[in-house]
C-alpha positions in Angstrom: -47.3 9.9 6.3 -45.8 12.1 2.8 -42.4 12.5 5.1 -42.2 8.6 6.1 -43.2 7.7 1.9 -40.5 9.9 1.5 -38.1 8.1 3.9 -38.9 4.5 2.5 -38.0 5.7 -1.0 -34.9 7.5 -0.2 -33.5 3.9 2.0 -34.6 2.1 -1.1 -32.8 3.8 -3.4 -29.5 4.2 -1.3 -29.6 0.3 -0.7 -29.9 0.0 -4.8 -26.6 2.3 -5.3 -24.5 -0.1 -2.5 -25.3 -3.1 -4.2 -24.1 -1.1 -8.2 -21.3 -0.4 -6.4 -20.3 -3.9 -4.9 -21.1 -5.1 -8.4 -18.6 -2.8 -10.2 -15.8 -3.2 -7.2 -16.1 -7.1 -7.9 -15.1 -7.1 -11.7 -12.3 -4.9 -11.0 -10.7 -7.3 -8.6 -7.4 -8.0 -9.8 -7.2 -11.8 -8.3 -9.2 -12.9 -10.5 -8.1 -15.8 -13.0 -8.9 -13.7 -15.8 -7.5 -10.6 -14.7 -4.5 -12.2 -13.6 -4.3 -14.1 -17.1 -4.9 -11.1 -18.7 -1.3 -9.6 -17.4 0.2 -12.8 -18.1 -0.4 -12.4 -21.7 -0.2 -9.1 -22.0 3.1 -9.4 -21.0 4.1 -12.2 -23.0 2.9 -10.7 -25.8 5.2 -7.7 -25.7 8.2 -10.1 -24.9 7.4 -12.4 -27.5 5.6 -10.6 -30.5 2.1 -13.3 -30.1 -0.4 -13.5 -32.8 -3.7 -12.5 -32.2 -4.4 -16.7 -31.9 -1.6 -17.5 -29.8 -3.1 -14.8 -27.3 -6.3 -15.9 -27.7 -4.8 -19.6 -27.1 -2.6 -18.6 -24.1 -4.9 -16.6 -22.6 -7.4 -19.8 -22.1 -4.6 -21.7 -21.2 -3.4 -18.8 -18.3 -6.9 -18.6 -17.1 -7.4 -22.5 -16.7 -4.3 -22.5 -15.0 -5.3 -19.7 -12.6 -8.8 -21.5 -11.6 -7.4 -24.8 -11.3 -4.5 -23.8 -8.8 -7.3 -21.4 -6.9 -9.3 -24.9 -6.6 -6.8 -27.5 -6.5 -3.3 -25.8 -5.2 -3.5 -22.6 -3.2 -3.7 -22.4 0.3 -3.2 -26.5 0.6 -0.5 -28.3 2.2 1.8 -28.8 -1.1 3.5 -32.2 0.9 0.3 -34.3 0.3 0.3 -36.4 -2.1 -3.3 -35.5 -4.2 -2.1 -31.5 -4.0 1.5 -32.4 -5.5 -0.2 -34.8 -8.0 -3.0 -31.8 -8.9 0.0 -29.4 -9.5 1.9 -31.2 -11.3 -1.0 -32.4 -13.8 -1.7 -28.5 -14.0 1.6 -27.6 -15.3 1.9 -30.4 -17.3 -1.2 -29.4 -19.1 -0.3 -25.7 -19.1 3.2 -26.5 -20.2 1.8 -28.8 -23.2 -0.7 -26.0 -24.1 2.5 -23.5 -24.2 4.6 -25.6 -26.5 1.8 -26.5 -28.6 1.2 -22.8 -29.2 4.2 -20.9 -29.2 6.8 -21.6 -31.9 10.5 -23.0 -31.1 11.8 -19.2 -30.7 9.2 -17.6 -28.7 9.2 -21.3 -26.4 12.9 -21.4 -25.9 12.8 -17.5 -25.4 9.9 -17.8 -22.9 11.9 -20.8 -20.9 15.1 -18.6 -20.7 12.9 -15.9 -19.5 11.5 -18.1 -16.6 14.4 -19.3 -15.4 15.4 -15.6 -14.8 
């Protein structure tokens, strides 16, 4: 009976260290909008000297871009109509939040850098 107690606690607490370690493999993914957002701005902000509340700003903006594309854009047929029309009001938002934020120099330098 002491061996099978034994047993019983031992699965328990083997089936408690999988689950921490799905946990921690899950907020390391780097697919994730805010991961991916994260980069983004981390590498704008080295191209284009940001403020601490432009990154703040862009990185909001990144990460709304990110989850509406993962909802609204990726993996769908980019010929129909609603998809094209999602995109396009995505960018147009993202690109209003990006002009909004950044000043003339960092916006032109950022649109020469896209085109690159």
């Amino acid at each position: 009976m002491k061996k099978l107690l034994s047993f019983i606690a031992f699965a328990f607490v083997m089936m408690l260290s999988v689950q921490t370690i799905s946990a921690q493999s899950l907020s390391e993914d780097q697919t994730r909008p805010e991961a991916v957002a994260k980069a983004q701005v981390a590498d704008l902000t080295s191209q284009l000297g940001l403020s601490g509340d432009q990154s703040r700003t862009l990185y909001r903006a990144f990460v709304t871009k990110e989850v509406n594309y993962t909802k609204l854009v990726n993996g769908k047929d980019i010929n129909n109509t609603q998809v094209a029309a999602d995109k396009k009001k995505t960018d147009d938002v993202f690109m209003k939040a990006m002009k909004t934020t950044l000043t003339e120099e960092q916006y032109t330098k950022w649109q020469s850098s896209l085109k690159n």
